[in-house]
C-alpha positions in Angstrom: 0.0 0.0 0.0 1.0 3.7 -0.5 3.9 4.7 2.0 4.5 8.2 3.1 7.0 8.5 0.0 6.6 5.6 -2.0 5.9 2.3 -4.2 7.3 -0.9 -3.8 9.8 -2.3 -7.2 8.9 -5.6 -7.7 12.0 -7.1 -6.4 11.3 -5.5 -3.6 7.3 -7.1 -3.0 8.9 -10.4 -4.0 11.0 -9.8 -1.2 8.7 -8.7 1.2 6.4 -11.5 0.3 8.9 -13.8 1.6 9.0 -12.6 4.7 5.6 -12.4 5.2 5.5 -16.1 4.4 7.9 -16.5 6.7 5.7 -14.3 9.7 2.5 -16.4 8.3 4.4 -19.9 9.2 5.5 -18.8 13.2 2.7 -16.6 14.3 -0.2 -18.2 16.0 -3.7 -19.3 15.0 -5.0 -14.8 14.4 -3.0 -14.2 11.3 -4.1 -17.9 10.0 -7.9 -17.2 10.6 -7.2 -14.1 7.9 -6.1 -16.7 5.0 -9.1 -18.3 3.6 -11.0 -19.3 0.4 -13.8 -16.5 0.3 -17.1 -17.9 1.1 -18.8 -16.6 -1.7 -17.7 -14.6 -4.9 -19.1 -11.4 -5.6 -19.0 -11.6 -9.5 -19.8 -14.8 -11.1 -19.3 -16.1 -14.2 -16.0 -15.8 -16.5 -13.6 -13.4 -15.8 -10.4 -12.2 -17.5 -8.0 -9.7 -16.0 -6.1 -8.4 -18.6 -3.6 -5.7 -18.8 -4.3 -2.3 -20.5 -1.6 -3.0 -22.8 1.6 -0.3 -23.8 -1.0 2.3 -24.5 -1.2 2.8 -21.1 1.3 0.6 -19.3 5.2 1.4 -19.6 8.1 -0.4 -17.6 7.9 1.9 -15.2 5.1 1.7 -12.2 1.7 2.7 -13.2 -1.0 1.7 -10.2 -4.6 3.7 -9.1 -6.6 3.8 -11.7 -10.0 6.3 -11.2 -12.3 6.2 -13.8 -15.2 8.6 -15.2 -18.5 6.6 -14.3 -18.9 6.1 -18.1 -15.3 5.0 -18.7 -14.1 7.6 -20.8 -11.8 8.9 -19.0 -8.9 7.4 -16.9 -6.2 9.0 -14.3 -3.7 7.3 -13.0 -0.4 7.7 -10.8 3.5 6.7 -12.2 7.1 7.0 -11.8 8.3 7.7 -15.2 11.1 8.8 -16.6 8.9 11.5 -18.0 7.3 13.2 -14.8 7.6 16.6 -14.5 10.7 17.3 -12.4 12.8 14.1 -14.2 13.8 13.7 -11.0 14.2 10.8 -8.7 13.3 10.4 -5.1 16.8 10.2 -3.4 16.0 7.9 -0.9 14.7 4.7 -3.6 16.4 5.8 -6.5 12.9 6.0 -8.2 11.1 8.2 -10.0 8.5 10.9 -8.4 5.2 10.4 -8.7 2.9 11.9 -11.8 -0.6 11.6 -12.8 -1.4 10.9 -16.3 -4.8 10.9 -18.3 -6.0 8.8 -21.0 -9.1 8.9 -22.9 -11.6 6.2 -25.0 -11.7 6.0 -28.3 -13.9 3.7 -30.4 -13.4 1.4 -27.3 -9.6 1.4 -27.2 -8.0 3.5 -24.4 -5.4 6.2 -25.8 -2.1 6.7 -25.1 -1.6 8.9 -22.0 -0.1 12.2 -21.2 1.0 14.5 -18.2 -2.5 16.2 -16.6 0.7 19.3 -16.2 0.7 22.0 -13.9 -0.4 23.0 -11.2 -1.5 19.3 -10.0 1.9 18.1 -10.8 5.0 19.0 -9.2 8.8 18.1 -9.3 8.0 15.9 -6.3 5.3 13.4 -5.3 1.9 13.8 -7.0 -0.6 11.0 -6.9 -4.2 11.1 -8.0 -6.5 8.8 -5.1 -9.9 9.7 -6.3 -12.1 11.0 -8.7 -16.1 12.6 -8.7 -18.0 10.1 -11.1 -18.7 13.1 -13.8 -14.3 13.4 -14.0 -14.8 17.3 -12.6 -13.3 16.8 -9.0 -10.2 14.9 -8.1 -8.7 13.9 -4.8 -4.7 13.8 -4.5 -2.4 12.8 -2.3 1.0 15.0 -1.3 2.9 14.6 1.4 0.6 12.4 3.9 -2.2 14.6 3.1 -5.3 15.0 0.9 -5.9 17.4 -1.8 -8.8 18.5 -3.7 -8.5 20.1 -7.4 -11.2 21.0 -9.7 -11.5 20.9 -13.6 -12.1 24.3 -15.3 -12.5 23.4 -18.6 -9.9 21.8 -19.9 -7.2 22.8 -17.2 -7.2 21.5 -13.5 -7.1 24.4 -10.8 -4.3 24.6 -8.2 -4.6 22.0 -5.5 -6.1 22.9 -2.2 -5.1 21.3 0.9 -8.5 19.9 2.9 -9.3 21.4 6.1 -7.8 19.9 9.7 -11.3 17.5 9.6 -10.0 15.4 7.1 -5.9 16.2 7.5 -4.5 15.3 10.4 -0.6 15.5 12.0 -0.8 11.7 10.8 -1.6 10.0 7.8 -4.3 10.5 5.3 -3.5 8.6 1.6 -6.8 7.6 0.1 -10.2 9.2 -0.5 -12.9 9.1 -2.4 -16.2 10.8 -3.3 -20.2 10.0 -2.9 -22.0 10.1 -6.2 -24.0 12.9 -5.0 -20.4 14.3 -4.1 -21.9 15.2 -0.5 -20.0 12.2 1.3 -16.2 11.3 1.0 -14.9 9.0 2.4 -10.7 8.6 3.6 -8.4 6.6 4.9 -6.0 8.0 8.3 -3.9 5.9 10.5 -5.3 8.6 13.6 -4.6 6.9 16.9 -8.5 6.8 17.8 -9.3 4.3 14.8 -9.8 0.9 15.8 -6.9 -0.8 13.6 -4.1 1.0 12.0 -5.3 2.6 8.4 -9.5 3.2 9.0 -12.1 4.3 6.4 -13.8 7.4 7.7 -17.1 9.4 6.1 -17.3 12.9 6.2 -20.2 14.6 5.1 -20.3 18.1 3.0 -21.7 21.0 5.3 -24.3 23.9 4.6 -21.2 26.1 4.0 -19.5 24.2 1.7 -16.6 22.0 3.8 -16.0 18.5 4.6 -17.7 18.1 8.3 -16.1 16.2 11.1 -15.6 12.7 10.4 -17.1 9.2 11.2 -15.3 6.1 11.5 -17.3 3.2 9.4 -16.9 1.3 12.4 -15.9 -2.4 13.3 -18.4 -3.8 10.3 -15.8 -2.2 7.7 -12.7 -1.5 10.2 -10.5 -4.5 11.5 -7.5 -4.6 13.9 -5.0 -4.5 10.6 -5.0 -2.3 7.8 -8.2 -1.2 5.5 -7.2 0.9 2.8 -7.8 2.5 -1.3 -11.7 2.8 -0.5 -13.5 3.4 -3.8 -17.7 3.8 -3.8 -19.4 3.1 -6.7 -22.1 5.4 -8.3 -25.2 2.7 -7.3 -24.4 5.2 -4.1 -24.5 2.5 -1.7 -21.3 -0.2 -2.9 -18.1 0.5 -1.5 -14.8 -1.4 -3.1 -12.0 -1.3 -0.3 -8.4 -3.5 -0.1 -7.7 -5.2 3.6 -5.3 -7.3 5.7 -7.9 -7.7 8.5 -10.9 -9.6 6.8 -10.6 -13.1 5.6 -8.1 -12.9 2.5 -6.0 -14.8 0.2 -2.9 -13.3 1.6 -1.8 -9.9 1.7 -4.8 -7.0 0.8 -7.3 -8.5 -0.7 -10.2 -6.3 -2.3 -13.6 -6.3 -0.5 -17.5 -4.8 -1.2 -20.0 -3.5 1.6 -23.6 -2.4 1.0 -25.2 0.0 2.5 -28.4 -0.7 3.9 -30.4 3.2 4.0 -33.4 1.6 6.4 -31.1 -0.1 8.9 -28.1 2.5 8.9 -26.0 -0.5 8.5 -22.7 -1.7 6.0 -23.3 -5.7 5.3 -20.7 -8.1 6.2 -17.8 -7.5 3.9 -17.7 -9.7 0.6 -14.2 -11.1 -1.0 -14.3 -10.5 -4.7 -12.3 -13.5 -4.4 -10.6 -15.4 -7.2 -9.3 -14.5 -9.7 -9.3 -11.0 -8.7 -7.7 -11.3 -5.5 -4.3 -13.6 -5.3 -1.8 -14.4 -2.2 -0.3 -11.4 -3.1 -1.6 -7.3 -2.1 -4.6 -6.3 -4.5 -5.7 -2.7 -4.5 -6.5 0.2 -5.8 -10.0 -1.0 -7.1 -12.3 0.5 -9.7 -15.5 -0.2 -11.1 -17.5 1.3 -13.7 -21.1 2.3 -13.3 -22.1 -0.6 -15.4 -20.8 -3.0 -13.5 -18.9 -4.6 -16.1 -15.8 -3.6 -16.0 -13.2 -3.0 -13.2 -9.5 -1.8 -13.7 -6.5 -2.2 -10.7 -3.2 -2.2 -10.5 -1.4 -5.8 -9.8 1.8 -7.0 -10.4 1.3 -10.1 -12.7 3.3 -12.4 -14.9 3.1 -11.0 -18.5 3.0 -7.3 -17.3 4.4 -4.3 -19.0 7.5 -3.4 -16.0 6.7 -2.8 -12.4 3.4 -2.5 -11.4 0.7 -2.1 -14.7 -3.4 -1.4 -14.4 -5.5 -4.2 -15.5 -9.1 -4.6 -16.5 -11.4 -7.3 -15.2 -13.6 -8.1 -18.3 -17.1 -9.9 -15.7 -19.9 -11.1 -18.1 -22.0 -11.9 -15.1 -22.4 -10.6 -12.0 -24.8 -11.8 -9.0 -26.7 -8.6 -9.8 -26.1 -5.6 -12.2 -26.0 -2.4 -10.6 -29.0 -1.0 -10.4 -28.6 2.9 -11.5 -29.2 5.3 -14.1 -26.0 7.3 -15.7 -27.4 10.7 -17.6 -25.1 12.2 -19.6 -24.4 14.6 -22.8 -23.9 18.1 -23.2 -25.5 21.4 -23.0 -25.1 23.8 -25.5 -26.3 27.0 -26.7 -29.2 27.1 -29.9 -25.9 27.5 -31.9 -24.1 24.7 -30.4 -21.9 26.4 -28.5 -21.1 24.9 -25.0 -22.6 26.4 -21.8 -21.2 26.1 -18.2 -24.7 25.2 -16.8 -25.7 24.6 -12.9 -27.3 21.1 -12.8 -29.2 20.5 -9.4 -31.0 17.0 -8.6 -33.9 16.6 -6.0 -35.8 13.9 -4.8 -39.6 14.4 -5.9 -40.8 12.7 -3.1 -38.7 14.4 -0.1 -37.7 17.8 -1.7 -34.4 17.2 -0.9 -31.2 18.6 -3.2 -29.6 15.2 -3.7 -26.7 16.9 -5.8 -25.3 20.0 -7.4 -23.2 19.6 -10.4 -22.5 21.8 -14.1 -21.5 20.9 -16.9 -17.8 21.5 -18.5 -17.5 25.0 -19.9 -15.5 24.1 -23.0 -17.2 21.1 -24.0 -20.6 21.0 -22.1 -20.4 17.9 -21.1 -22.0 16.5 -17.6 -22.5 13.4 -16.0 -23.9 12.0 -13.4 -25.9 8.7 -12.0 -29.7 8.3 -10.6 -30.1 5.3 -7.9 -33.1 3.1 -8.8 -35.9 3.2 -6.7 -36.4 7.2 -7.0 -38.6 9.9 -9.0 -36.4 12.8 -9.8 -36.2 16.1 -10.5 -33.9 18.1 -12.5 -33.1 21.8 -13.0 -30.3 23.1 -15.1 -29.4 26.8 -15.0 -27.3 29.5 -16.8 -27.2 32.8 -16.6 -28.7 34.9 -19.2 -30.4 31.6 -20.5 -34.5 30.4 -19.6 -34.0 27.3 -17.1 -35.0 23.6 -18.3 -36.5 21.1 -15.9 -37.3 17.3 -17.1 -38.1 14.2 -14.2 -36.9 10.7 -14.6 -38.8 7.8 -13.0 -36.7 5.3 -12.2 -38.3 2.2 -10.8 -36.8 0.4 -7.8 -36.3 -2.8 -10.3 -34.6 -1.5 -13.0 -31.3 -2.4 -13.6 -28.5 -0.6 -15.4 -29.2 1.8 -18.2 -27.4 4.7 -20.0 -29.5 7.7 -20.8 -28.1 10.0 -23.8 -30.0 13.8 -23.4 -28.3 16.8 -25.3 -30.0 19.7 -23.9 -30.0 23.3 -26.0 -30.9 25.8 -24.1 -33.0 29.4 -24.8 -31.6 32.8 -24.6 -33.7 34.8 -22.0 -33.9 37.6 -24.4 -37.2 39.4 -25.6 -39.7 37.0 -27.7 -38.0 34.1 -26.3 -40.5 31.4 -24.3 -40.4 28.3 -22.9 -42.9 25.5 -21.6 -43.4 25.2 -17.6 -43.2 21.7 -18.3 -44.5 20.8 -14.6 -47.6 22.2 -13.7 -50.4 20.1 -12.9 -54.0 21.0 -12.8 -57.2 18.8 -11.9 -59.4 17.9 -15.3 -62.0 21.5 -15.7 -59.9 23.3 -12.9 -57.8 25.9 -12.7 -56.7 26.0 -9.4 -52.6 24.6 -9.2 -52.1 21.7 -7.6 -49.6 21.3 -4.7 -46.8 19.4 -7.0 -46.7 22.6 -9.1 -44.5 24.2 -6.5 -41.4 23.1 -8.0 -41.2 24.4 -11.5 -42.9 27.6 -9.8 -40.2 28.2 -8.1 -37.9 27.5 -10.4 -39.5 30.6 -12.5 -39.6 32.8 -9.8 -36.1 31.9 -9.2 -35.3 32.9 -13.0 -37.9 36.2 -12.4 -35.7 37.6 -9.4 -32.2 36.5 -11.3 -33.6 39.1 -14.3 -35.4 41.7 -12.8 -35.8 43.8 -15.6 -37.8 41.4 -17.7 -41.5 41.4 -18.2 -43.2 38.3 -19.0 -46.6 36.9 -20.3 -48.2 33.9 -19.0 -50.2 32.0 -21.1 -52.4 29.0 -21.1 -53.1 26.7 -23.9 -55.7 23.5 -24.3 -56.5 21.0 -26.6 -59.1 21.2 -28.8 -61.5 19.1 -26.3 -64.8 20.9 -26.1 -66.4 24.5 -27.8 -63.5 27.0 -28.2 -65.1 29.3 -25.7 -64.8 26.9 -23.1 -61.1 26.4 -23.6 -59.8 29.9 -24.0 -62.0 30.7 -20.6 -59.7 27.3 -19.1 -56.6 28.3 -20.4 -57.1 31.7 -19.3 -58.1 31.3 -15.7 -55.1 28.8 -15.2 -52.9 31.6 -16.6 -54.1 34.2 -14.1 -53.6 31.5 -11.6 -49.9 30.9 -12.2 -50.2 35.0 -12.2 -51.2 34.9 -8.9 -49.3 32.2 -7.6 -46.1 34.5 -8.7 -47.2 37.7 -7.3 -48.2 36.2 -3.6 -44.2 34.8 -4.2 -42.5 38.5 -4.1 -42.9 39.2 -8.2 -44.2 42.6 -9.1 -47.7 42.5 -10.3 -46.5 45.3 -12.8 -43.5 42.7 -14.6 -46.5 40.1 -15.3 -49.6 40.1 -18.1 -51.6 36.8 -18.7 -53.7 35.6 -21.4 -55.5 32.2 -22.6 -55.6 30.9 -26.2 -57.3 27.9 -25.9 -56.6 25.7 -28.7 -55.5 28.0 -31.0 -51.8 27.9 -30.7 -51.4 24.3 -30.8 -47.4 22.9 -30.6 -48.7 19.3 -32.0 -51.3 17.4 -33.4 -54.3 17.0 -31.5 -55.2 13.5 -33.4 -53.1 11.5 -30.6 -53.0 11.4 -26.5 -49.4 12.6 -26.9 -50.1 15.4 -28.8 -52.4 16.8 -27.1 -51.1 16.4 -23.7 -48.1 18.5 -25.5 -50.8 21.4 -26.4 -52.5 21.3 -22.9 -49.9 23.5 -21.3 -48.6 27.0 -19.6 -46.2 29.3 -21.7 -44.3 32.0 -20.5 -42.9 34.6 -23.0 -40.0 37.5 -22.1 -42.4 40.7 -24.1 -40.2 43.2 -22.5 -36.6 43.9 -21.3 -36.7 47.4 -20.1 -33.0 48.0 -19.3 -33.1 48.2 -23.0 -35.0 51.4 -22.7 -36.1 51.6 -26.2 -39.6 52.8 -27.4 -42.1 50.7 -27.3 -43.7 50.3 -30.8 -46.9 48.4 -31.1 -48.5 48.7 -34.3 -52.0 48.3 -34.7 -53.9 46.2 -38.4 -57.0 45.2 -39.3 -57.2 41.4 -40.5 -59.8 41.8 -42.8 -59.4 37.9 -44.6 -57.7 34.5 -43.3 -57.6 31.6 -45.5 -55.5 28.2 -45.9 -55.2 29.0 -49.7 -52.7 32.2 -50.7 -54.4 35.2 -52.7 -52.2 37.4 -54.8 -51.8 41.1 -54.5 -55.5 42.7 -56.1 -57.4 39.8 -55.6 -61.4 39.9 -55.9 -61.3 38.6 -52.5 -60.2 41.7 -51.3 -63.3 43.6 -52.4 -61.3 46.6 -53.4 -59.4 47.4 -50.0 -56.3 49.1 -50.5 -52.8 48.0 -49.6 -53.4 44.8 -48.4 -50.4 43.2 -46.8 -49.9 39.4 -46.1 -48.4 37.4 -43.2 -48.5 33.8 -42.6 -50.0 32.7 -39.0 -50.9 29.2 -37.8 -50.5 27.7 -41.0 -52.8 30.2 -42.7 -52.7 32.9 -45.1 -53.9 36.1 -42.9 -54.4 39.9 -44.8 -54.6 43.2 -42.9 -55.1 47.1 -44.1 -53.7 49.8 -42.3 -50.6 50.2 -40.2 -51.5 52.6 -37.3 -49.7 53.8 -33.8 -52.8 54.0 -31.5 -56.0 51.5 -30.7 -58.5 54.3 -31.4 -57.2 54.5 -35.4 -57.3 50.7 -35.3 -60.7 50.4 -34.1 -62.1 53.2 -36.6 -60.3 51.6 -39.1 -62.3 48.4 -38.5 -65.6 49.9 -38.5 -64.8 51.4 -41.8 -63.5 47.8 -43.3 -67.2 46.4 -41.7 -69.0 48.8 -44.0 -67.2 47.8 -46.9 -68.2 44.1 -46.4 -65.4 43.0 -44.4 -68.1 41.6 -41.4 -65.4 39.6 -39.8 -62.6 42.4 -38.9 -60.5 43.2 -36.0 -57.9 45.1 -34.7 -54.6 42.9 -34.7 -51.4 44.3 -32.7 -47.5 43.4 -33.7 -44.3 44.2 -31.7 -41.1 43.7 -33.8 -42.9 42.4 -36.6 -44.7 39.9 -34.5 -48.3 39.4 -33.7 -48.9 39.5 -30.3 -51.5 38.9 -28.2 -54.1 42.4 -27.8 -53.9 42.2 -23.7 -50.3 41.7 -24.4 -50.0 44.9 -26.8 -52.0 47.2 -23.9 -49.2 46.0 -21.5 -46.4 46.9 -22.9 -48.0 50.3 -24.0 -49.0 51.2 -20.2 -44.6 50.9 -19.6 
């Protein structure tokens, strides 16, 4: 395991093995109860441990691998002859420490390079964990743990953690929750209950690592736990120990977590061939569950020690979890550095707080079976998008692919408030509504100088008066709803369109659960401070079929303009700065035949609403 300093050469474990052969033969019947078969293995099925190959292994010493839940990116620690410093530790005549990064491509991992300054140094750098989305990374320096973060494509300067996690002894392996709440370390602190523990320590209100828990005697033995790894099911941890029943050496070991009970099971030996008479750690496993990668020294190996991959077919049971990924981009495609924030429909609790990469918009992150979730991504100067995802308790391993563009929040821009619920006739809001409502208020009181229309919309269910009197009074209740919540009365119109703004086809269930919805639209961004200008027709003619200009149709009206609305041909007279015009206008154009007229209003050359148009006029 990882000294203060260094790595053993493989002369030297083969050396050290001896004499732990030696200890094994004279000490009394303790250290024998440690060296058993494993009752039980955890995977099942064929196995083949393989190494990575020279891609990624070199004759030097290459060992802790951490993975990206999705396995497209590796870290890992070495001593090569190309670390940063080219320097060797005087005291082994080794190389210092680096941490390298290789990628996936087309399934084949790529030859590695130097993750550079600031994270490495001319002396020891090793990387010991890494958040499942690849954004966070725990190191080790010195006895102590580190935390950088990812800023783009460059890691940030290491920070040392606070006195809760470092202490005046040892501290050399960590890892993080997948809700990256919870980490979890190893420390050789006198009040442990063997040499190296596991210890939890939970993320507070303001941001640091809280005072930490031993996992107690369950996990902890009398010997040495150590290279503690939790998988993204959120309840699996992977550790290496001396103290449970192994093969010899460090053998690798799972726990569950039990959420009811409060309780870790009975360790499990991943037992053969994973673990061997010799040490095995530094244990990874991808969110699938079938594939893990450690570092082992084995015949047929690169040099010193190399990182393997344990190819499982089967396992007793895949993990049960959901990994969401892709990227976030602008409506050009252009990445955005977006806030993601998970919550728990059922308990209202944040689970997470995550954001995508600002200069490739990826994210990542994995959903737990058994839960209903909520999520929110955020951006500044962009409209919010909120989705759920069910995820039965059952349900086993999935991927889920979801590339998400977001809208500018600039004037004539809208968006769907995707979760508001309503009973069947009513328009009061139910109590579930509260979510996405905030989540608009929220994006209200971040832009303070936008004005907004609510709208409702139906399906085309029942007498078009009866819808646009729905859609209407669900608007005004949303209205409401925002106003009792702190936003100015002034900053809000709403109006109901019934069915006649559909967004799909009403022939199907789908499509019209699409169309039954609440809009709301930016009409106004008065930090602009530009004039308002509303101009005011008269549609005199709509029809699906396109007249050309001096058409009979027209009954000899005079400068007839066209514009295309709903999937119709509509034709206006007039082009007027004032209501009272318009409306004279229209009594004129009833006179001339024109029975059906009205007084249309357009804002930058787009029809709007006629409550709309009086709003903006009164700012």
């Amino acid at each position: 395991m990882r000294t203060k300093n260094s790595h053993c050469l493989r002369s030297k474990m083969i050396r050290i093995w001896g004499l732990l052969m030696l200890i094994f033969l004279f000490t009394g019947t303790n250290v024998v109860a440690q060296n058993k078969e494993p009752k039980k293995d955890i995977f099942s099925g064929e196995i083949t441990i393989v190494p990575l190959g020279t891609a990624v292994n070199s004759k030097f010493a290459e060992y802790h691998p951490l993975i990206t839940a999705d396995e497209s990116v590796m870290y890992f620690t070495s001593r090569r002859d190309s670390t940063l410093g080219r320097q060797k530790d005087p005291k082994f005549d080794i190389y210092y420490e680096d941490i390298y990064i290789s990628e996936k491509r087309d399934g084949e991992w790529q030859s590695p390079r130097s993750i550079g300054k600031p994270v490495n140094s001319e002396l020891h750098d090793a990387a010991v964990g890494l958040s499942p989305d690849g954004q966070k990374m725990f190191l080790y320096k010195s006895g102590d743990i580190y935390e950088s973060e990812l800023d783009g494509d460059k890691w940030l300067n290491p920070v040392k953690l606070s006195k809760n996690i470092n202490s005046k002894y040892k501290e050399s392996t960590a890892c993080y929750s997948y809700t990256g709440k919870t980490m979890y370390f190893v420390s050789n602190r006198p009040d442990g209950i063997g040499q190296n523990d596991i210890y939890l320590s939970n993320l507070t209100e303001k941001g640091d690592w809280g005072k930490p828990h031993n996992l107690g005697s369950e996990i902890n033995t009398a010997l040495n736990e150590d290279a503690v790894f939790m998988h993204p099911d959120g309840k699996t941890i992977y550790f290496s120990s001396q103290g449970h029943e192994t093969l010899g050496g460090y053998d690798i070991f799972s726990s569950v977590y039990d959420d009811k009970t409060g309780r870790w099971s009975t360790p499990e030996n991943l037992g053969k061939p994973i673990n061997t008479v010799g040490d095995d750690v530094f244990f990874v496993l991808a969110a699938s569950g079938k594939r893990g990668y450690y570092s082992s020294i084995r015949e047929g190996g690169s040099g010193e020690k190399d990182i393997y991959v344990i190819n499982m077919k089967e396992t007793k049971a895949r993990p049960q979890l959901t990994l969401v990924k892709g990227t976030i981009t602008n409506e050009l495609g252009h990445p955005v550095e977006a806030k993601i924030e998970i919550i728990d429909n059922q308990t209202k609790e944040v689970l997470m707080s995550t954001k995508s990469n600002k200069t490739s918009g990826r994210y990542l992150f994995s959903l737990p079976s058994g839960r209903n979730y909520g999520i929110t991504i955020t951006a500044d100067e962009y409209f919010f998008h909120s989705e759920h995802i069910d995820i039965p308790e059952s349900e086993p391993y999935m991927e889920l692919s979801n590339s998400i563009k977001l809208k500018p929040a600039d004037v004539g821009e809208s968006i769907v408030l995707n979760y508001l619920f309503f009973d069947y006739d009513k328009a009061a809001l139910k109590p579930e509504s509260k979510t996405e409502l905030g989540r608009a208020i929220k994006l209200m009181n971040q832009n303070p100088k936008l004005l907004f229309e609510i709208s409702g919309h139906t399906d085309d269910k029942g007498s078009e008066a009866y819808n646009l009197d729905l859609s209407e009074r669900r608007a005004e209740a949303v209205v409401n709803y925002l106003i009792e919540h702190g936003i100015a009365k002034s900053r809000l119109v709403h109006a109901g369109y019934g069915f006649n703004r559909p967004i799909a086809t009403n022939d199907t269930e789908a499509g019209r659960k699409k169309n039954r919805r609440v809009e709301m639209l930016i009409i106004e961004n008065i930090e602009e401070k530009k004039s308002i200008e509303i101009v005011f027709k008269v549609q005199i003619l709509a029809s699906t079929n396109r007249f050309p200009p001096g058409s009979d149709r027209f009954g000899g009206a005079k400068d007839v303009q066209e514009y295309a609305h709903k999937g119709m041909y509509k034709y206006t007279v007039g082009k007027l700065s004032n209501l009272v015009d318009a409306k004279q206008l229209e009594l004129e154009m009833e006179k001339q035949g024109f029975k059906e007229a009205f007084v249309v209003a357009f804002y930058e050359d787009k029809r709007i609403a006629m409550r709309t148009a009086l709003k903006l006029l009164e700012h």
